[in-house]
N, C-alpha and C positions, 0 to 999 in steps of 0.2 A: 256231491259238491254243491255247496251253495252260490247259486249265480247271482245272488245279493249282493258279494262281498267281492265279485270280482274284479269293479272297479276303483276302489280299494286297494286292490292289492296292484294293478297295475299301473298306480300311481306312485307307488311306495317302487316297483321294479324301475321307474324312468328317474326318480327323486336318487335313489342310490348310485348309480352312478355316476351322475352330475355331481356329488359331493365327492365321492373317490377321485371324480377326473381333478376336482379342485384341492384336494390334499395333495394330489402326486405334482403340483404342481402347473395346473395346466390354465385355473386360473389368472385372472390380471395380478401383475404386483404389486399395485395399489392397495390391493388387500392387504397384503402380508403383510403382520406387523413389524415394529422397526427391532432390530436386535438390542433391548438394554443395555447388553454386555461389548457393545460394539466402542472400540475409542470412536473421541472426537475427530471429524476431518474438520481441519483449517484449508481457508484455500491456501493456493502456492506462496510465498511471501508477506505472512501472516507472522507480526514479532510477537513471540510471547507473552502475557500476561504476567508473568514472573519475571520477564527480565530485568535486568539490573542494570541502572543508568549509572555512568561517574560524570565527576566534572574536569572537563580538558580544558588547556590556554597554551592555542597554537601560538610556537616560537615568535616573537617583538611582535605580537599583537596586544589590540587593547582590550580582550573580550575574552569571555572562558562560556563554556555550555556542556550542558551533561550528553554525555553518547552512550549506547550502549557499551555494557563491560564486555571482554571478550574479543570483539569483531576485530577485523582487521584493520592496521593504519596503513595508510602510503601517503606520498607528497608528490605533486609533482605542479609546474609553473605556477607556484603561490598557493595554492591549493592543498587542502586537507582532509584526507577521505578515508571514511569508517566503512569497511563493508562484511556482510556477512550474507554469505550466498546470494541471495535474489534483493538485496536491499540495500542502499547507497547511503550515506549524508556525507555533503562536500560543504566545508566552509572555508571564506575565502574571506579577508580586508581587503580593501582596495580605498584607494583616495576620493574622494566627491567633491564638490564644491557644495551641495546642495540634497536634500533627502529626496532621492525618490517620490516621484507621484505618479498618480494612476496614470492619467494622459501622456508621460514622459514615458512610461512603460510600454505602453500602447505603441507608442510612435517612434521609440527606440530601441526596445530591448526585444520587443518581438520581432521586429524584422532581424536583427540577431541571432537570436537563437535558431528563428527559420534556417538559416542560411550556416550556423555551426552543430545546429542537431538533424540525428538522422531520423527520418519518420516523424519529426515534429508534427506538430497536430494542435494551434494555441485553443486552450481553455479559456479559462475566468483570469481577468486583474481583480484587486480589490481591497482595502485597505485592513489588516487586523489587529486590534491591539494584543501585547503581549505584557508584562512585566518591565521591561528595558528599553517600549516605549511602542510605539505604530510601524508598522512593517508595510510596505506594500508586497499582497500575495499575488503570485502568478501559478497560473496552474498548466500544464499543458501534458500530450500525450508523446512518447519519445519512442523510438527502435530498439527493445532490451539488446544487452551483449548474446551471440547466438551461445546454444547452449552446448558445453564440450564433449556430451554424449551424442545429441541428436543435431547438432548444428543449427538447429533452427529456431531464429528469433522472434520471441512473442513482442509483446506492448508492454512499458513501464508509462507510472502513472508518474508525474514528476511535480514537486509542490519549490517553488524557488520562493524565500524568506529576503527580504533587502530591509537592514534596517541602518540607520544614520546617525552617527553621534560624533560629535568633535572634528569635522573633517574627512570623515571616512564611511565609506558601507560595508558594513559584513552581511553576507551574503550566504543561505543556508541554503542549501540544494539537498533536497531530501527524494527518492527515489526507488519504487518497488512495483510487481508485477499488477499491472490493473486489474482490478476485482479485490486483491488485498485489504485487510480492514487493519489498517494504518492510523488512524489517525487518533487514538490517546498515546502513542508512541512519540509521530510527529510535532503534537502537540506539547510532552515534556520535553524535547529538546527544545522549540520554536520558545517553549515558554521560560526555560531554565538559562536563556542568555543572559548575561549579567558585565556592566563595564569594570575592566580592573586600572582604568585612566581617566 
């Protein structure tokens, strides 16, 4: 035997199995590469990119906006609400004397909602424009509905729309699980308001 080549070879015996250990698995998973053939995950209340928006005009109101096709309606104390599983929009007229501003938001509508949402949490005020004119944005964090398999309730991220025209604010409450990537969704209703008075 040649004792030239023996260390050689017992480089090649300690190399082999550290790659066997790494096929069967035993490596990190960092490594392994991703499955091509894997569908996409969305997080949890993620609206599709195909969905299909119409345009509504809730009963003697002066305003129409597109909502998703599909979802569910209900009414309830003036209010008007789309939903489809983990995602809300509520729109609402109400009378004003005056449009909204940031400081008025600040000093009145948040201590509001503190005190009628559950798990409140205020975000950002701030003003945006839209098509049908300036809105003040409010943003805050709310207590989703608990869930009817597991009972238990995560966080929704919640975007409140106030906009003023002729005497009155409509008011767009748009609503989904935080982390959700929401927002060219939110943005075609926020933007698709339009006056029909």
């Amino acid at each position: 035997m040649n004792l030239k080549r023996l260390p050689t070879f017992a480089t090649v015996i300690v190399v082999v199995p550290a790659l066997a250990l790494a096929a069967c698995g035993g490596g990190s998973s960092s490594n392994q590469a991703a499955n091509p053939n894997a569908g996409e995950q969305s997080p949890p209340g993620d609206i599709p990119d195909n969905q299909v928006f119409v345009r509504f005009t809730p009963h003697g109101s002066t305003f129409s906006a597109r909502v998703p096709e599909g979802w569910a309606r209900s009414s309830a104390g003036g209010a008007v609400s789309f939903t489809d599983k983990l995602n809300t929009i509520q729109m609402q007229e109400l009378p004003a004397a005056a449009a909204l501003t940031v400081k008025a938001a600040k000093q009145d509508e948040l201590p509001k909602l503190a005190k009628t949402v559950k798990g409140f949490r205020a975000g950002t005020v701030t003003t945006v424009s839209r098509p049908a004119g300036q809105a003040v944005r409010i943003t805050y964090l709310a207590r989703a509905k608990p869930s009817a398999v597991t009972g238990k309730a995560g966080t929704d991220a919640v975007e409140r729309y106030v906009f003023f025209h002729n005497g009155k604010d409509v008011v767009l409450t748009l609503s989904g699980p935080r982390g959700a990537d929401n927002v060219d969704p939110w943005k075609i209703v926020t933007s698709s308001v339009r006056w029909t008075t």
